[in-house]
C-alpha positions in Angstrom: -11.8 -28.2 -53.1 -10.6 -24.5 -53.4 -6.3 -24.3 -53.8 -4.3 -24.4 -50.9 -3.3 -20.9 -51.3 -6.8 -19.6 -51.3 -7.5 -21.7 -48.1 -4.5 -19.8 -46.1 -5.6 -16.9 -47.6 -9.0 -16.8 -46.3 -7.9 -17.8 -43.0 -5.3 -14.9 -42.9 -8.3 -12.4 -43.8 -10.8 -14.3 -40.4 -8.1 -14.1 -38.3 -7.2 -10.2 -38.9 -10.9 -9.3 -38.9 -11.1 -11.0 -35.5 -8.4 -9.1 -33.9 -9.5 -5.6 -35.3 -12.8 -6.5 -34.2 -12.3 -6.3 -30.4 -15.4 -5.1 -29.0 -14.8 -2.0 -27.1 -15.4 -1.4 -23.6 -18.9 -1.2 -22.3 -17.5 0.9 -19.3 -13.8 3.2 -18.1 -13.5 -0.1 -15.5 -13.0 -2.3 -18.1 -10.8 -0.2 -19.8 -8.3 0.7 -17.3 -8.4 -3.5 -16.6 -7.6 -3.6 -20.0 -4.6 -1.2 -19.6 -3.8 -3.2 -17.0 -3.8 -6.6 -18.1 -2.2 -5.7 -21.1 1.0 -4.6 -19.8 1.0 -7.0 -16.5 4.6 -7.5 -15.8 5.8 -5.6 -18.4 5.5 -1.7 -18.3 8.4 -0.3 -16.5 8.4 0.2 -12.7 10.7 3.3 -12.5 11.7 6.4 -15.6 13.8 9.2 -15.5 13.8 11.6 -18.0 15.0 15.4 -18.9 12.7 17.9 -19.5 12.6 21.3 -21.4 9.6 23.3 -20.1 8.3 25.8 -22.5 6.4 28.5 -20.3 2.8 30.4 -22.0 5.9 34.2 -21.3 8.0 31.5 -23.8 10.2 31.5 -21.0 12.4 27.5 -20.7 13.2 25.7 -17.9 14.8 22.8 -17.4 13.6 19.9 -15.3 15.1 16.9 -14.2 12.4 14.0 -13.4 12.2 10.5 -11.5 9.3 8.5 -11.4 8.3 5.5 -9.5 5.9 3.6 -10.2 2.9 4.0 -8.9 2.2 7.0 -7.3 5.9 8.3 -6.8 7.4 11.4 -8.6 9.8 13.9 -8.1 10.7 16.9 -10.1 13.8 19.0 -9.5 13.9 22.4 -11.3 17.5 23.7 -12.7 19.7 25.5 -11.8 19.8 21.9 -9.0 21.4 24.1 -6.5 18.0 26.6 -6.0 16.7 23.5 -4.2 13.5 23.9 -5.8 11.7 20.3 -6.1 8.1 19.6 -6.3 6.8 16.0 -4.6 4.3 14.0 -5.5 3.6 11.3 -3.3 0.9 10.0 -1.0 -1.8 11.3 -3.4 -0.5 15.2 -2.1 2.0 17.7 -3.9 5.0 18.8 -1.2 7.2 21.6 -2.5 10.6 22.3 -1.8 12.1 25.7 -1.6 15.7 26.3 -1.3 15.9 22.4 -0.1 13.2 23.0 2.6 9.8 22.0 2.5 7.3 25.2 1.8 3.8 23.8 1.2 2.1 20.6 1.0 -1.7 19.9 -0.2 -4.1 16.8 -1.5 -3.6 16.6 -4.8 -4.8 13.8 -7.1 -1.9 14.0 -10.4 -4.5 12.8 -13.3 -1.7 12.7 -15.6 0.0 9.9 -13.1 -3.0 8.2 -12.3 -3.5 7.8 -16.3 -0.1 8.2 -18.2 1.7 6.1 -16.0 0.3 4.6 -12.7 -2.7 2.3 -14.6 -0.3 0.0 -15.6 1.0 -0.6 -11.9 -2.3 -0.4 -9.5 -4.2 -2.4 -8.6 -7.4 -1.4 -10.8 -9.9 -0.5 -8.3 -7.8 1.9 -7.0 -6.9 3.7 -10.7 -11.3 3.3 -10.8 -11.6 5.5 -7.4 -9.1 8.0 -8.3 -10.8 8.5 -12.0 -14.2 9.0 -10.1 -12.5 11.5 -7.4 -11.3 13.3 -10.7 -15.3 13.6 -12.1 -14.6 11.2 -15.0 -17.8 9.8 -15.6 -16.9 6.1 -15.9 -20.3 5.1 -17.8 -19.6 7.0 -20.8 -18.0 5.4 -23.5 -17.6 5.8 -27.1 -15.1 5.5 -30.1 -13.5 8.3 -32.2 -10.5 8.3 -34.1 -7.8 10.8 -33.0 -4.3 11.4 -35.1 -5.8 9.0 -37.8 -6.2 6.3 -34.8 -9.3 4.7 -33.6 -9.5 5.9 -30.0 -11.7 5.2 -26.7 -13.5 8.0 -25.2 -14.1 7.9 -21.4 -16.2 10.6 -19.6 -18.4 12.1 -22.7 -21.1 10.8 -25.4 -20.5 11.8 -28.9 -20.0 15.7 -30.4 -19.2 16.1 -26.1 -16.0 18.3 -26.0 -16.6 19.7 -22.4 -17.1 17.6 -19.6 -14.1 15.9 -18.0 -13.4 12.8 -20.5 -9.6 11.0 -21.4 -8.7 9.4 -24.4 -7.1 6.4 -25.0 -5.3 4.9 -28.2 -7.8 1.6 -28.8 -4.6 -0.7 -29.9 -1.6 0.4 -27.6 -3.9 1.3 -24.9 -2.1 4.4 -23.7 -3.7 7.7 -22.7 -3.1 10.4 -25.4 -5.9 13.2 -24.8 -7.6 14.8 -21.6 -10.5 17.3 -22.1 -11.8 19.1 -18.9 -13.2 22.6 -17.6 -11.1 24.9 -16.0 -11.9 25.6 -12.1 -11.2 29.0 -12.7 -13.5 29.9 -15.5 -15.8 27.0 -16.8 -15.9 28.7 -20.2 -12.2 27.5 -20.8 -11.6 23.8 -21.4 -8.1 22.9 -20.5 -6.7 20.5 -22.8 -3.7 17.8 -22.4 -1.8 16.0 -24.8 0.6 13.0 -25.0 2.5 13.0 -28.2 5.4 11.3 -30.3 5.0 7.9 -28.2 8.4 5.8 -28.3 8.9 2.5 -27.0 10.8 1.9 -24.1 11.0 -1.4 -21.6 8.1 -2.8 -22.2 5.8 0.0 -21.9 5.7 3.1 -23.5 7.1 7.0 -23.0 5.7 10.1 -25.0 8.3 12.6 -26.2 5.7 15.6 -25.9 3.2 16.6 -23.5 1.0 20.2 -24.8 -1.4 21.7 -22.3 -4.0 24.1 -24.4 -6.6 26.2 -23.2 -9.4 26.5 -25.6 -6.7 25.2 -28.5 -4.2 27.9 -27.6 -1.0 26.4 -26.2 -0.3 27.4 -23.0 2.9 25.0 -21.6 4.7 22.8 -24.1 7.3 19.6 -22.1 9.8 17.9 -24.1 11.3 14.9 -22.8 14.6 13.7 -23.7 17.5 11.0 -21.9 14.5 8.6 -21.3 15.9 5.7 -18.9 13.7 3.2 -17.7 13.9 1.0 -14.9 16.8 2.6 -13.3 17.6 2.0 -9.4 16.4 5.0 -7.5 17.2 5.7 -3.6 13.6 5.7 -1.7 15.2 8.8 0.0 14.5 11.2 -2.6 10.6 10.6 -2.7 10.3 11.0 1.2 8.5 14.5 1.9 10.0 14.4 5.2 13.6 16.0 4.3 15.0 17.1 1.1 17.5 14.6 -0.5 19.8 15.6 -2.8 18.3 13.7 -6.6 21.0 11.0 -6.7 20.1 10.0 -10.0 21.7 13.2 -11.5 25.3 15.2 -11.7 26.6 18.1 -12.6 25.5 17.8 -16.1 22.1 15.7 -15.8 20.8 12.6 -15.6 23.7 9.4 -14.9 24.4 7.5 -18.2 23.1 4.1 -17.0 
């Protein structure tokens, strides 16, 4: 009979290859229930966060953000008293101009439906959105991406132009979106979540980069990351412009 120590050793080595071997998803469905299983009950429900806009002029901004979880999030653009807030709520974008509302349109946020809002709906409803987006949910294959083995939804293999996201395979979070531009076709707009941290249960990237055919066009940095923090329902209703409670003179409450 082989030592004791080669025993637990060889148990050690069936029980690691058994977790890395996870078969992956035969279809985008069964990966956004996996997203959502995962994290059931855990990923946070609300986030604010600061943000330093880098403009393609180079010109910076500074935004102040609330999300609410799913399918709430507001955006308030400094200096706070220009009124200038963008909505998005009800699956539609309402923006505010000098606290007064301007324009209003459908709008489908993919970056909410897949950074954030997976984790909170109900799955059949992130499935329909991804479709309404032009993912093609029968396409999937594996890749590695920052020296991590990834899921590719949308594309087959050596694919780097139709609509497709990417998903780290072991944290299941969204860290890549590929997609043609309506404009021009010939430019393939590019999204990516970077410099993950985590935070209550879930998970918050530091870094968002939008490219256009690998050049950087808009670069976010997030900073003051506070998660489940109480938020007045007021300020996501596209009915009136509420002052954004969660912030003063300075930024974002210390909670």
């Amino acid at each position: 009979m082989p030592p004791l120590s080669l025993l637990l050793c060889s148990l050690t080595l069936t029980f690691a290859a058994s977790a890395v071997a996870t078969p992956p998803p035969k279809n985008g469905e069964e990966l956004v229930t996996r997203m959502r299983e995962r994290y059931a009950g855990k990923w946070y429900r609300t986030l604010t966060f600061t943000q330093k806009t880098t403009l393609p002029d180079g010109k910076v901004e500074i935004w102040y953000e609330a999300l609410e979880l799913p399918g709430k999030l507001r955006i308030d653009v400094a200096p706070l008293d220009s009124g200038k807030t963008l909505l998005f709520r009800n699956d539609s974008l309402y923006v505010f101009e000098q606290k007064k509302l301007k324009a209003s349109q459908p709008l489908v946020h993919p970056l909410m439906v897949l950074g954030f809002d997976v984790y909170q709906s109900p799955v059949a409803e992130t499935v329909r959105k991804l479709k309404e987006l032009k993912f093609d949910l029968s396409k999937v294959h594996e890749t590695n991406w920052k020296g991590r083995p990834t899921y590719v939804v949308g594309a087959s293999p050596q694919d780097m132009t139709s609509p497709q996201f990417w998903i780290d395979a072991e944290r299941l979070y969204f860290v890549r979106s590929l997609e043609p531009s309506k404009k021009d076709p010939a430019v393939i707009n590019e999204t990516v979540f970077d410099k993950y941290i985590p935070l209550d249960g879930g998970w918050v990237e530091l870094e968002v980069l939008f490219l256009a055919n690998g050049k950087q066009q808009v670069k976010e940095e997030y900073s003051n990351t506070k998660a489940n923090v109480k938020l007045d329902p007021a300020i996501f209703d596209p009915r009136s412009w509420t002052a954004p409670s969660w912030i003063d003179g300075d930024g974002p409450h210390k909670h």
